[in-house]
GUBARO-208248 format. One line per 2 residues: number of its first residue (from 1); their letters; for each residue x, y, z of N, C-alpha, C. Coordinates in steps of 0.02 Angstrom, whole numbers. Example, Ala and Ser with C-alpha at 12.3 -4.5 7.8 and 13.67 -1.06 7.14 Angstrom:
// residues 2
1> AS> 660:-284:390:615:-225:390:660:-165:390  642:-112:354:684:-53:357:645:2:394
// end
This chain:
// residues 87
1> XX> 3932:4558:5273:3985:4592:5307:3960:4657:5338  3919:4678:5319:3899:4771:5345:3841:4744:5384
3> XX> 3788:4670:5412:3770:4668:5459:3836:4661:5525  3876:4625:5489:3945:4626:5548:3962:4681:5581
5> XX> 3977:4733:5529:4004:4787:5559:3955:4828:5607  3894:4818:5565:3840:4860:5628:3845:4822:5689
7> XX> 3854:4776:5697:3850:4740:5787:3910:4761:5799  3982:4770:5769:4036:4803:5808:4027:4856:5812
9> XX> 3986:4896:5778:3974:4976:5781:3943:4983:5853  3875:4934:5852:3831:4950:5912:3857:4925:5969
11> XX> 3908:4881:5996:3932:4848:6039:3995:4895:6063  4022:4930:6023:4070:4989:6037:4036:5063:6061
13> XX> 3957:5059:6050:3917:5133:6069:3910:5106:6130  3898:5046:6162:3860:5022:6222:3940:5037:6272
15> XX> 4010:5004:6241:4061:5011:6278:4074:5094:6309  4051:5147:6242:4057:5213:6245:4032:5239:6308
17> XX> 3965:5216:6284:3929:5247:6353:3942:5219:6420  3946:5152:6411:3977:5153:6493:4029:5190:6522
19> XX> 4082:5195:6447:4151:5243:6482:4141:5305:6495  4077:5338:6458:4048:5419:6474:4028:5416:6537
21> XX> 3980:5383:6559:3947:5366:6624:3991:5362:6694  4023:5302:6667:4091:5276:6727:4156:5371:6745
23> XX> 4163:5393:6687:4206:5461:6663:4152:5512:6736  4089:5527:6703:4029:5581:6727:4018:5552:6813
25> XX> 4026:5481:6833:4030:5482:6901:4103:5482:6935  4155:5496:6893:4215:5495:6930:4261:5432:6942
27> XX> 4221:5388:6922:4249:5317:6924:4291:5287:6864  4341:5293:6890:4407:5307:6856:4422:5204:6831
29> XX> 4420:5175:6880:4418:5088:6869:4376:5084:6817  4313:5080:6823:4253:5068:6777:4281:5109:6707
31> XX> 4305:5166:6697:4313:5209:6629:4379:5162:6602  4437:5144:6636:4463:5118:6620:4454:5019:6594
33> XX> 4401:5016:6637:4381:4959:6624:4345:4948:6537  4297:5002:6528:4266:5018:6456:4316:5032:6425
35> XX> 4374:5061:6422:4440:5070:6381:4442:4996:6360  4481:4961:6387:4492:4896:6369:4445:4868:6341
37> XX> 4371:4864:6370:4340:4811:6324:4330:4837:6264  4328:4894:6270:4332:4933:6177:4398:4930:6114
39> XX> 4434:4923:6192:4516:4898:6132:4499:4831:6102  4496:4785:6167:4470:4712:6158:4418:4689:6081
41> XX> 4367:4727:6095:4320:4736:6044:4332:4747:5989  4373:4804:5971:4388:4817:5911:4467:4758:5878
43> XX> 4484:4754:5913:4547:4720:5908:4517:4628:5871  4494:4622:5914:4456:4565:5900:4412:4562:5835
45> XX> 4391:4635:5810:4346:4617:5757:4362:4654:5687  4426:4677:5732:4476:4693:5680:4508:4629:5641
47> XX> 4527:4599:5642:4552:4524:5644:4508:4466:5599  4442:4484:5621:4372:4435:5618:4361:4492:5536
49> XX> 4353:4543:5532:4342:4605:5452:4372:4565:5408  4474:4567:5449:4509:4570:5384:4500:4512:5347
51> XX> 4492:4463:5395:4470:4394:5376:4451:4405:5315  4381:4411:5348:4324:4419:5311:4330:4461:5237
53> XX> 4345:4507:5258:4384:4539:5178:4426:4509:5137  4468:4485:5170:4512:4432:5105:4496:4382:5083
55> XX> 4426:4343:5137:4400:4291:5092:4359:4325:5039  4324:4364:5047:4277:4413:4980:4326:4422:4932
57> XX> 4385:4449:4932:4428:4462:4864:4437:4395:4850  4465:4337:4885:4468:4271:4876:4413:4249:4827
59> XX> 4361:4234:4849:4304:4247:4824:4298:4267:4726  4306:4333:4731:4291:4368:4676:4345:4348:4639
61> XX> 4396:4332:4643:4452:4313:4598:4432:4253:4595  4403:4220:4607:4390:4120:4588:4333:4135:4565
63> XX> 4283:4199:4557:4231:4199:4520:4257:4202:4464  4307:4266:4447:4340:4299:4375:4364:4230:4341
65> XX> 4391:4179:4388:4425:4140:4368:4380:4094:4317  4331:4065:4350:4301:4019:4329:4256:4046:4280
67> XX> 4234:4133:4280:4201:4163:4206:4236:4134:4174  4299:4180:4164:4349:4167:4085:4379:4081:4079
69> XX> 4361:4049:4122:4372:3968:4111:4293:3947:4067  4243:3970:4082:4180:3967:4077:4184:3987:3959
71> XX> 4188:4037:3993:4208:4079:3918:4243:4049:3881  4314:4042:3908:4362:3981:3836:4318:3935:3828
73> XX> 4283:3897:3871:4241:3833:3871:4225:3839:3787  4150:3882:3813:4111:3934:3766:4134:3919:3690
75> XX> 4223:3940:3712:4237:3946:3637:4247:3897:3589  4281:3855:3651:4290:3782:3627:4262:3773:3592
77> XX> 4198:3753:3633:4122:3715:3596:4105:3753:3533  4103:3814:3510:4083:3854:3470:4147:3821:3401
79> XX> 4200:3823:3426:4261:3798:3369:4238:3726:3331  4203:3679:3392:4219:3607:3377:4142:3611:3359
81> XX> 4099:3658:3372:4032:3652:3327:4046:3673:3253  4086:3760:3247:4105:3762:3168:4160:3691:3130
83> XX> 4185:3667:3179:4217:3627:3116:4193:3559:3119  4157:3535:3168:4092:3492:3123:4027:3505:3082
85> XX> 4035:3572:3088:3993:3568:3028:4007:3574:2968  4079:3566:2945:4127:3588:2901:4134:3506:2847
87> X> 4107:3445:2915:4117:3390:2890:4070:3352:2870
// end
């Protein structure tokens, strides 16, 4: 995920500067043009993050899950080992 964000980071410096550039020659279309693709940009990978973030909590909760499923297992086996050896 944080290689992700660096390409929206660097893809939003490249939009920047064109809108500084387009701004510094007076060209008012072009600055407005970098507006948008930077809304565009972020908007878009705004969307594509959150995703991405809720599958990671997704994720980590079906990890937790399957520990403590893992663990009762654990115990199981540990119960049905003490009480065969009981016999």
């Amino acid at each position: 995920m944080a290689k992700d964000i660096r390409v929206v980071a660097n893809d939003l410096k490249v939009y920047y500067t064109g809108f500084e550039v387009a701004v510094n020659k007076g060209d008012i279309g072009d600055a407005i043009r970098y507006l948008r693709d930077m809304r565009r940009e972020l908007n878009d990978n705004l969307d594509y993050l959150e995703s991405t973030k809720e599958g990671v909590a997704i994720k980590e909760v079906l990890r937790r899950n399957l520990e403590e499923s893992l663990e009762d297992y654990k115990a199981r086996v540990r119960h049905l080992e003490n009480e065969l050896k009981k016999h």
